[in-house]
N, C-alpha and C positions, 0 to 999 in steps of 0.2 A: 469647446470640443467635448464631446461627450464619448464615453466608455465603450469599443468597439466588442461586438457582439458576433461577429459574423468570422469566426474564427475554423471552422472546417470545412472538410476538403466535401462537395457535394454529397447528396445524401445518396443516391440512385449509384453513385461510383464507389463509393466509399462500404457501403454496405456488403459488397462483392467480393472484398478483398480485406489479407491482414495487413494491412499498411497503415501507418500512425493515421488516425483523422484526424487532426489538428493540420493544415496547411501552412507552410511557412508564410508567416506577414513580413510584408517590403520595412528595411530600415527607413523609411520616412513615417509608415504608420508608426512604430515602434518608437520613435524619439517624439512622436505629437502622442501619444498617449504617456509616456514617460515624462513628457514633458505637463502635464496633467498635475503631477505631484507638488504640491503645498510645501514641501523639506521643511517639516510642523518643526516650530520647537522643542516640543516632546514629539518623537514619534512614538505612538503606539505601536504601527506595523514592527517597527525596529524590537521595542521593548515587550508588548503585551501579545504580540501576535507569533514572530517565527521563534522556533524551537531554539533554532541555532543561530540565534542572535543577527540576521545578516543587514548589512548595514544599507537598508533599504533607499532611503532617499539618497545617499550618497551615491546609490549605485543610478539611482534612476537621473539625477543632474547629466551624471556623465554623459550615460547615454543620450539623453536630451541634446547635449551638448557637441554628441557624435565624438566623442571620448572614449573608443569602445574598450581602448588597450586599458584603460585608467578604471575603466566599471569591469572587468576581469578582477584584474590585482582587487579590486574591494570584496565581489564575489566572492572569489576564492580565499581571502583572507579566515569567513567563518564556514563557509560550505566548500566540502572536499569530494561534492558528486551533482551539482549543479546540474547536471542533466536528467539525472534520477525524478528528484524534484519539481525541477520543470514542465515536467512529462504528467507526475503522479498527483502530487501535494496539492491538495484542495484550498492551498494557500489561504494559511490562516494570517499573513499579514494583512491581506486584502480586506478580510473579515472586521480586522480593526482597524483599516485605516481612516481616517478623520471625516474624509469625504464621504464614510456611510452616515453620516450624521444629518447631510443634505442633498446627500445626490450618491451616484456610483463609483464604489472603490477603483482604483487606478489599477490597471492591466500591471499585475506585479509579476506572475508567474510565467506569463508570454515573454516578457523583459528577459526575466534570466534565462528563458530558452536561447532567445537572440543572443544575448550576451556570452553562453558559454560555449555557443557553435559556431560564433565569429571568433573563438577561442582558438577551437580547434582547429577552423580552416585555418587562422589565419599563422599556426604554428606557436601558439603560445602555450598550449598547456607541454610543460615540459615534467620531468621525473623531477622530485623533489626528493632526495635520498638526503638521512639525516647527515647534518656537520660531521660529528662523530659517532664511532658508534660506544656504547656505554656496557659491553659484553655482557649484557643480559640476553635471553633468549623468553619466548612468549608461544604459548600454541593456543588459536582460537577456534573454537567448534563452531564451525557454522558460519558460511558466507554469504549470510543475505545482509541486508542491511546492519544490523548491526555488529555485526561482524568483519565486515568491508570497515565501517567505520573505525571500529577499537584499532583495526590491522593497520590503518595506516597512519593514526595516531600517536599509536607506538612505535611503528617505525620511525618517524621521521621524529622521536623520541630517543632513537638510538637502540630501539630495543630490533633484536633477530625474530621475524616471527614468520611463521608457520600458520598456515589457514588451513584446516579440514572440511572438511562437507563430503557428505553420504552421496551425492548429485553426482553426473556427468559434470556439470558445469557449474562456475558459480553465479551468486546472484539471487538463490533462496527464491521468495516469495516473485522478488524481482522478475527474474525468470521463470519461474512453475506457475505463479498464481494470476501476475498481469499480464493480460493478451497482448497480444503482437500487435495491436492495434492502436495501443495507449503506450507500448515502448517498446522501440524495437530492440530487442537481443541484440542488436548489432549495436547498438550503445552501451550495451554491458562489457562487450568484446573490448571494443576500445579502451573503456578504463581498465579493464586487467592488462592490458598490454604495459598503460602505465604505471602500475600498481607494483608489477614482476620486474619494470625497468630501477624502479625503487629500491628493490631489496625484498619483498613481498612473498613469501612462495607458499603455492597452492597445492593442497595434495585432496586431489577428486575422489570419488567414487570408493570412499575409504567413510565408515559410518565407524565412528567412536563408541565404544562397549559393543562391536561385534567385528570388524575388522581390526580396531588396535584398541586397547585398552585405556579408558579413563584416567585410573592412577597411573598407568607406565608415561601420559602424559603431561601428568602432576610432579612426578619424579623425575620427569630428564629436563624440566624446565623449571625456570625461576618465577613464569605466572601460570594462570590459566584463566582465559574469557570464554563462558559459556553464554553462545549466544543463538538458541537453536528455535527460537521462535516458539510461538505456541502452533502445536501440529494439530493438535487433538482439536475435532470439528464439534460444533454443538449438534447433536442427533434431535432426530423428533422421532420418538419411541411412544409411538402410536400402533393399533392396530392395521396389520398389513404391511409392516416394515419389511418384512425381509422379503415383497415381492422384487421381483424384475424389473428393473427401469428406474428404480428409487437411487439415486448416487449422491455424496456430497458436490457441493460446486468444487472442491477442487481436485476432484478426480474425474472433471467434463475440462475445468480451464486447464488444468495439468498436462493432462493427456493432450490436447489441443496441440498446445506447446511445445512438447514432445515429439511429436508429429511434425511442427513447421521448423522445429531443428535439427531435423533428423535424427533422433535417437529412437524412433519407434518407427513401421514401416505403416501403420493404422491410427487411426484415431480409437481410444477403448470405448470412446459413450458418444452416438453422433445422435446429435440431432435432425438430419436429413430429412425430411416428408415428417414430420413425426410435431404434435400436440405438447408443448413443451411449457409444463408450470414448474415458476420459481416460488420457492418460499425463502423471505428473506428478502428486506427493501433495502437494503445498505448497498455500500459500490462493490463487492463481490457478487450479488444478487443481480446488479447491474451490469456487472461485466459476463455473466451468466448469458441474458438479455445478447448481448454484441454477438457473441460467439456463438450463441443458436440461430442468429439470423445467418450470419454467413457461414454456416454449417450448411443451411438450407429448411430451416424448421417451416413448421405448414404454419405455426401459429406460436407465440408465446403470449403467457399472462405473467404478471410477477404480482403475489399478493405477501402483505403484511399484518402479523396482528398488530401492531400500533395506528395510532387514531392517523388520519392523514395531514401533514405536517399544512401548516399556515402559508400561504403564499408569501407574505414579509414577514421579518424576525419576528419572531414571540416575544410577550414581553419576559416571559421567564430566562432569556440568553437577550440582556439589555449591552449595548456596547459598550464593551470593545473586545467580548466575548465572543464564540464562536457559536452563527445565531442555528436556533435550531426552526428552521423553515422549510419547505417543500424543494428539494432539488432536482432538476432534472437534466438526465444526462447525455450524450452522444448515443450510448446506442437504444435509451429511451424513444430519441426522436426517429429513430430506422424502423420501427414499428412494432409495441408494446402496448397490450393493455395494462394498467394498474388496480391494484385495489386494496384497501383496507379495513380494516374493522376485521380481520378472518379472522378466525382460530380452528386449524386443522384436527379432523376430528382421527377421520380413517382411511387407510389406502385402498383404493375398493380394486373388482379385478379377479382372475384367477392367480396363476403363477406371475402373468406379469403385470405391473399397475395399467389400470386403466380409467382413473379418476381419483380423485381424490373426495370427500367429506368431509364441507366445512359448515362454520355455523358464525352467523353476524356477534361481535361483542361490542359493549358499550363502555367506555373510560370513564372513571371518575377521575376529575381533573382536580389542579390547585387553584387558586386564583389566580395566577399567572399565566396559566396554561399546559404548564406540565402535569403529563399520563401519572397518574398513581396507581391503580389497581382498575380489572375489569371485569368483567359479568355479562354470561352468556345472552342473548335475547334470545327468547322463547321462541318456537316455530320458524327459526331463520336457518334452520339446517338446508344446504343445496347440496347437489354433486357437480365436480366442473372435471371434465372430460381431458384427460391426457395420457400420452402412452410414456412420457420423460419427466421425474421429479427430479429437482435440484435441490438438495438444501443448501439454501446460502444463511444460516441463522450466526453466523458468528464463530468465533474458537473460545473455548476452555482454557483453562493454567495447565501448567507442567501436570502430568503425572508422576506420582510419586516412583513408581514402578521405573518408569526411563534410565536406563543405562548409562545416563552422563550424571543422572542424580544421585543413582543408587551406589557408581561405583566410587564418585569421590566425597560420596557421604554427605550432601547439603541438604539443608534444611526446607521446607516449603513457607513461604506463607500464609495466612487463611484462605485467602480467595487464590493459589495456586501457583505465585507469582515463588522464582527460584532467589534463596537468601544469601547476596554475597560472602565469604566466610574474606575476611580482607589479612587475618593471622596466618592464613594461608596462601593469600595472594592468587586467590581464584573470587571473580568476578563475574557476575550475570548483569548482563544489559539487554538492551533491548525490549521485546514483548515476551518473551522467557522473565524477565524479571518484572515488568511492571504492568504485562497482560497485553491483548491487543489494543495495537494501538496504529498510530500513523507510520508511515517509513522516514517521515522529516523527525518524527520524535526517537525513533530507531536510530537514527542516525547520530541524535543530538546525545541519545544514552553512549553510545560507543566514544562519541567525543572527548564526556565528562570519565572515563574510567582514571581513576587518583594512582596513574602506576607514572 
């Protein structure tokens, strides 16, 4: 039995609309590819690969074994948003499981899809509200990942706690930054429902240091988890920035979003008829990609300046590491050029872009393979034709400046990341604290909070 590959919903259908592309796979596929798994000795998947510990092979027996009730309860033992993940996580158990050694890792993340939506049909995820409660109280800023996580953590800890977010809705990056197309809102919905049936309460559209105050936070409660993501986008502060049509990607996926959940009656940045280059090869850059095709764009390129990744692992990410290799995605295959080696020079244009100016660069590598530094090539300057720039280059650390920093006085550290103060009993998790990163490791920071 070999590793099923043919996992979404037609390309010609799919590209039309914002509906998940991933197609539900029949329980017979899903117990013969689960049934696939070695239940190694050591697992690595279990150990070296997911965040949150989940207890991989055990989970995949079950289902093999059509045990569906039995690979829940293991699930949800270390993961408390199964669905999230499912959807999202580039599954790093996968990355390490044994069988990339001599052939294709075992369908891990499809598994727990299966597994946590035969959950919900079949009436199992129920409220978990803690034994007792331990009259502590907790207010946590910010409900995206890891803030969902600490919340219900603590709850079912015994602790009373309180979610803020600046949003309509919660869900954070969850909601504003992944299209509807890799996860629908309406799975976010559902877990608040259970969340609130818990004990959980959410207070919307209320941003901390400008509708209530930091310290009156700190003061009327016995913690505080700051967990507000990194916001701040990396810019490309090049000549011709401040034309028309230049946006971060997530003021194109945001607004998207916004739009398909009604809080906006417009989309703010369409790509419609329109020449649409991304800067920025990672899955924000790629989720970029999705959203301007079913926008309706005339054309999309996405370029990067890093060298273009190896079709199989590098030897630099040897296993059971997470390999750094060429990936390509769903809305790659709906119709996208790619390109690498760029380094953007200028926005060209009047008031509003209409090209960009790049120039080829050359990597000096290691003996491994990994990019170390690069250097322009002479006479490689082009101009490539767009009326829509996206930057998807990544996020920043905390600014210092920020309102939840400034007002309960926490420290930064070098690279940006927020310093838990623990004599105070205020907490940063998540990519506030340890930069961007995954939403399975978002997750797995809100887990470990020591309250």
């Amino acid at each position: 039995m070999q590793r099923l590959h043919d996992i979404y919903r037609p390309r010609e259908e799919r590209k039309h609309d914002f509906r998940e592309v991933e197609r539900p796979l029949p329980e017979s596929v899903i117990r013969e590819q689960t049934a696939r798994c070695m239940n190694c000795g050591i697992p690595f998947c279990h150990g070296a690969g997911c965040p949150l510990g989940n207890l991989v092979p055990d989970q995949n027996r079950a289902v093999a074994e059509g045990d569906f009730r039995r690979a829940y309860e293991l699930l949800s033992a270390n993961s408390d948003f199964p669905e999230f993940t499912s959807r999202i996580c580039p599954a790093l158990c996968e990355a390490s499981c044994v069988h990339q050694l001599d052939e294709e890792s075992v369908m891990v993340r499809q598994s727990e899809k299966f597994i946590i939506e035969t959950a919900f049909a079949q009436g199992w995820v129920m409220p978990r509200p803690p034994e007792k409660e331990n009259g502590r109280s907790a207010a946590v800023i910010g409900a995206g990942p890891a803030g969902l996580s600490a919340a219900v953590t603590l709850r079912r800890r015994g602790w009373r706690v309180t979610v803020y977010d600046k949003n309509a809705e919660i869900g954070g990056l969850l909601r504003y930054g992944i299209p509807c197309f890799k996860l629908d809102k309406a799975v976010i919905d559902r877990r608040r429902r259970v969340l609130e049936a818990e004990g959980v309460k959410f207070v919307t559209n209320t941003e901390v240091g400008r509708d209530i105050a930091a310290d009156y936070l700190e003061r009327s409660n016995d913690a505080v988890v700051v967990a507000i993501g990194t916001p701040a986008a990396r810019d490309l502060k090049i000549p011709g920035r401040g034309k028309r049509g230049v946006h971060f990607a997530l003021e194109f996926l945001g607004g998207e979003n916004r739009f398909l959940g009604g809080e906006i009656e417009a989309v703010p940045v369409n790509a419609a008829g329109k020449k649409v280059l991304v800067i920025g090869g990672g899955d924000t850059g790629s989720d970029c990609v999705g959203t301007a095709i079913r926008q309706g764009a005339e054309s999309v390129l996405q370029i990067e300046i890093m060298p273009k990744p190896p079709e199989t692992r590098s030897p630099s990410t040897p296993w059971p590491a997470w390999p750094y290799q060429i990936r390509t995605s769903s809305s790659h295959l709906e119709g996208c050029g790619r390109r690498w080696n760029l380094n953007s020079l200028e926005f060209l244009g009047g008031d509003s872009v209409e090209g960009v100016r790049v120039q080829e660069v050359k990597w000096k590598c290691s003996p491994d393979g990994r990019a170390l530094a690069f250097t322009a090539v002479p006479c490689t300057e082009k101009d490539i034709q767009c009326d829509l720039v996206l930057l998807a280059m990544g996020f920043t650390g905390v600014d210092s400046g920020d309102p939840v920093v400034r007002e309960l006085g926490l420290a930064l550290a070098p690279r940006g990341g927020i310093v838990s103060d623990a004599e105070r009993n205020i907490y940063a998790v998540g990519d506030c604290a340890s930069g961007a990163s995954l939403v399975v490791r978002a997750l797995a920071g809100g887990k470990s909070i020591p309250l």
